[in-house]
C-alpha positions as CSV (number, residue, x, y, z in Angstrom):
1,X,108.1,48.3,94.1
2,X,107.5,49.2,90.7
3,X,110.0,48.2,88.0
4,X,112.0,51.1,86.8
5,X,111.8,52.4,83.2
6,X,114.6,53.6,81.5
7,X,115.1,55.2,77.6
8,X,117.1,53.5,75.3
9,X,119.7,55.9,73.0
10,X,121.0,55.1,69.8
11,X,124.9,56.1,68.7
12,X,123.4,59.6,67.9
13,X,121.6,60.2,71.2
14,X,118.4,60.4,70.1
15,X,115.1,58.4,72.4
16,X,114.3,55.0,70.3
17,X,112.2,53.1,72.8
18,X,112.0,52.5,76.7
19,X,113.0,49.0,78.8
20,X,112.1,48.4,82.0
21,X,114.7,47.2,84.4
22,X,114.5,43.5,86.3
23,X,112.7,44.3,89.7
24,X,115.3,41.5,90.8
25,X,118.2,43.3,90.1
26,X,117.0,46.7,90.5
27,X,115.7,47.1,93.4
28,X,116.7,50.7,94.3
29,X,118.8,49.2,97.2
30,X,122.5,50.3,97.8
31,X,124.1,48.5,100.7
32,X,126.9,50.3,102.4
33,X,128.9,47.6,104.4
34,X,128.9,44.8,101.0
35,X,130.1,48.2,99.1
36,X,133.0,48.8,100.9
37,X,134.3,45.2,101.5
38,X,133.8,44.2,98.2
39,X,135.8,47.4,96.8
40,X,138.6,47.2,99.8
41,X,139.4,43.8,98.7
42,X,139.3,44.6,95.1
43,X,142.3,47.4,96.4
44,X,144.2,45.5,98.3
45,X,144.1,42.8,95.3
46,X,146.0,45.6,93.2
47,X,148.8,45.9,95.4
48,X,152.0,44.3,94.5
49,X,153.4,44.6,97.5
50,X,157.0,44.4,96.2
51,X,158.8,47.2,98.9
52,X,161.9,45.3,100.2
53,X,164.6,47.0,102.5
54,X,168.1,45.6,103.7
55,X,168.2,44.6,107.2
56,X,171.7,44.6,108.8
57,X,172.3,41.1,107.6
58,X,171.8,41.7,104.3
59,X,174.0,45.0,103.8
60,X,177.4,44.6,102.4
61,X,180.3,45.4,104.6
62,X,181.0,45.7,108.1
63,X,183.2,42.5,108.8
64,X,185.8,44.3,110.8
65,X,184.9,46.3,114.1
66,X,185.4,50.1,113.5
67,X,187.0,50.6,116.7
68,X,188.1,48.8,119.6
69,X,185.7,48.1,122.3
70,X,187.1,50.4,125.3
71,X,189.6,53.2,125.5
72,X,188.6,55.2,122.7
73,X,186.3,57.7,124.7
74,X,183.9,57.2,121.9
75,X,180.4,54.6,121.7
76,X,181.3,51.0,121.7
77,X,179.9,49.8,117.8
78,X,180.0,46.6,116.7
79,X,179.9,46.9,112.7
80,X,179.3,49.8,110.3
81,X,176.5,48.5,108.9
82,X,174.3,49.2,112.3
83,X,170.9,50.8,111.5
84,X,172.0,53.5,113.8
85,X,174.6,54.2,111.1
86,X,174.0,56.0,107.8
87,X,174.5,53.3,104.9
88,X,173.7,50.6,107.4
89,X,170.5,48.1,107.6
90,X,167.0,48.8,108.4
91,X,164.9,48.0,111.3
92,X,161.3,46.4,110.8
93,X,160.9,47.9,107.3
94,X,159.2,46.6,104.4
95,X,159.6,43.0,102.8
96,X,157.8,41.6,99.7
97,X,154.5,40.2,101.1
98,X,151.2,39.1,99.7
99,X,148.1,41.6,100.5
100,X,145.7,39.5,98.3
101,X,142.6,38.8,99.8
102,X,139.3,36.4,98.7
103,X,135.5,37.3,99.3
104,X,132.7,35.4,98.6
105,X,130.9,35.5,95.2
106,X,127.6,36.3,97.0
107,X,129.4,40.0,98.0
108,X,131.2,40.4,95.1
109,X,127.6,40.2,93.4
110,X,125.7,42.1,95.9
111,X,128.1,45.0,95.7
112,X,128.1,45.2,92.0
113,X,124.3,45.5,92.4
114,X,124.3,48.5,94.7
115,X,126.9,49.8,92.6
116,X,124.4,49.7,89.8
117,X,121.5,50.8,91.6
118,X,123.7,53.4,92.8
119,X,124.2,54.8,89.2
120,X,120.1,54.5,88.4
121,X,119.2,56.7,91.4
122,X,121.8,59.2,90.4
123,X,120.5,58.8,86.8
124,X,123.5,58.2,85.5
125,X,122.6,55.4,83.7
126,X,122.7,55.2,79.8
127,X,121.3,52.6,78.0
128,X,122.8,52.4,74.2
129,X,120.5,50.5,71.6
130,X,124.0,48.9,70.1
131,X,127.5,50.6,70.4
132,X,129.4,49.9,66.8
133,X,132.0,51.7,64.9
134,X,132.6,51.1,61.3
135,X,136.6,51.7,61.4
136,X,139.2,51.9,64.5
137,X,140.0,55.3,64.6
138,X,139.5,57.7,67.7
139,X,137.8,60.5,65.6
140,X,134.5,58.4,65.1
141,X,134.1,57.2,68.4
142,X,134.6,60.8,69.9
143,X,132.0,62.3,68.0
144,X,129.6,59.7,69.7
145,X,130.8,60.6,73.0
146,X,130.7,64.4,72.4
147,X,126.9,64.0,72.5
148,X,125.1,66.1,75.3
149,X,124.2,62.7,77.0
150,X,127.4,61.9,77.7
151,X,128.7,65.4,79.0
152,X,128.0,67.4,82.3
153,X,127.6,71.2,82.6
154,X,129.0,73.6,85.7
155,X,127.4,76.7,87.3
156,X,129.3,78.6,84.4
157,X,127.2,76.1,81.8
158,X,131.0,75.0,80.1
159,X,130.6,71.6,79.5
160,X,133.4,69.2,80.3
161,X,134.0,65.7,79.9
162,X,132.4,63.0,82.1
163,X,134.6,60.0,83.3
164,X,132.3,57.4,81.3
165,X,132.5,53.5,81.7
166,X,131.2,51.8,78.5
167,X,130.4,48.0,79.0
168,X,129.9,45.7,75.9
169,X,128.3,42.3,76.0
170,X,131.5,41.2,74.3
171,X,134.7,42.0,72.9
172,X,135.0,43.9,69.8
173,X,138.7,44.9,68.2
174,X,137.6,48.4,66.3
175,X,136.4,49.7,69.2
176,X,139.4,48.8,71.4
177,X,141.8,50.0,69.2
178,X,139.3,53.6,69.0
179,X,138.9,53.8,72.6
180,X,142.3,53.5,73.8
181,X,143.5,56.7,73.5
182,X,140.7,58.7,74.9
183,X,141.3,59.2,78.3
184,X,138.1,59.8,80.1
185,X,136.9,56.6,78.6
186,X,136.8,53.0,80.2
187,X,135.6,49.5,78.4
188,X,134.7,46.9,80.6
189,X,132.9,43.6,79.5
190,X,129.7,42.9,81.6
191,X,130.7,39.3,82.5
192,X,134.0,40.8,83.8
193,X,132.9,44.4,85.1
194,X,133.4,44.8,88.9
195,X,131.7,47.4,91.4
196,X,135.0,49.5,91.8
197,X,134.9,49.8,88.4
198,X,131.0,51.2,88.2
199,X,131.9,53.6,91.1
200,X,134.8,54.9,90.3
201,X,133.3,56.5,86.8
202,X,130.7,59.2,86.8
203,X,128.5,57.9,84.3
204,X,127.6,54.7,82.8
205,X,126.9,53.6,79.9
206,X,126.2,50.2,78.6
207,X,124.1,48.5,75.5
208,X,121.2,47.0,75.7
209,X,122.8,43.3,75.1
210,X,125.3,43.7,78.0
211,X,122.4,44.7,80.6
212,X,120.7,41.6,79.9
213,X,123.7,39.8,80.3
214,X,124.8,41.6,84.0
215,X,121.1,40.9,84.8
216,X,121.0,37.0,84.2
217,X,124.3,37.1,86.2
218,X,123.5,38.9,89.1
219,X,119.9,36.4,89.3
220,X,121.9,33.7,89.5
């Protein structure tokens, strides 16, 4: 297979040269089964799993028995606090546990490669020249991102705003603080980035210092 060729954008969007990507790395190949481990156990890593219900031992009250055992013409009941009572404890519900789970860094890898291969053949893959703003304010990084390249048209041709996922080669305080408070943004490090991450945004964009930094990671 061929290695693929991609353009490179500046901040204004405009064609400045043409890369071609690592045949090792790209390979056009999107594995399935890696795909959906990987990003299962990324889910279930998120979960707190912090639900916690009284069981009947635990609920306050019911020392004394409400009524005497026989005579009464009514159920025998031991304690008020029986789950069959309203205000009482709970059978087999929830308790705190630990749904954290550990996959080998060979998946973890290969699925973040389909994940980016994914995004090549759906060509939505951006490759920025360099991504820098002079000040931290939102204003100057929206107008980059309100660009064509980074927007989608409908049957109606309105455009609207693409869920993008920007990844820098390292970490960079102006654009941080400019970032946070746009919404359909996400900024990810490449050493850090994870294949949820990738696939859960509908484009991708990422400079031309972080792809050679996911590539010598993923060759590893």
């Amino acid at each position: 297979m061929e290695a693929i060729a991609l353009p490179i954008y500046n901040s204004e969007g405009k064609e400045i040269e043409s890369i071609k990507l690592d045949k090792d790395v790209f390979d056009g190949k999107i594995n399935p089964a890696v795909l959906h481990q990987a990003i299962v156990a990324y889910r279930s890593n998120q979960r707190l799993g912090l639900a916690c219900v009284k069981t009947r031992g635990e609920v306050s009250g019911g020392g004394k028995k409400p009524w005497r055992q026989k005579g009464t013409g009514r159920a025998r009941v031991g304690s008020i606090r029986s789950p069959l009572w309203r205000g009482g404890g709970v059978t087999f519900g929830p308790v705190p546990r630990d749904f954290s789970t550990r996959i080998p860094k060979q998946i973890k890898n290969a699925a973040l490669k389909s994940s980016l291969n994914a995004k090549v053949i759906e060509k939505n893959f951006v490759i920025l020249d360099d991504f820098k703003l002079e000040n931290h304010k939102a204003k100057a990084a929206a107008k980059i991102f309100s660009h064509r390249l980074f927007q989608l048209s409908n049957e109606k041709k309105k455009k609207k705003a693409v869920k993008l996922l920007i990844l820098l080669a390292k970490s960079d305080n102006n654009i941080k603080l400019a970032l946070r408070n746009i919404d359909f943004l996400n900024l990810e490090l490449a050493g850090d980035v994870h294949a949820y991450d990738v696939l859960s945004a509908q484009r991708l964009v990422i400079t031309k210092e972080a792809l050679s930094q996911i590539t010598k990671r993923l060759k590893r």
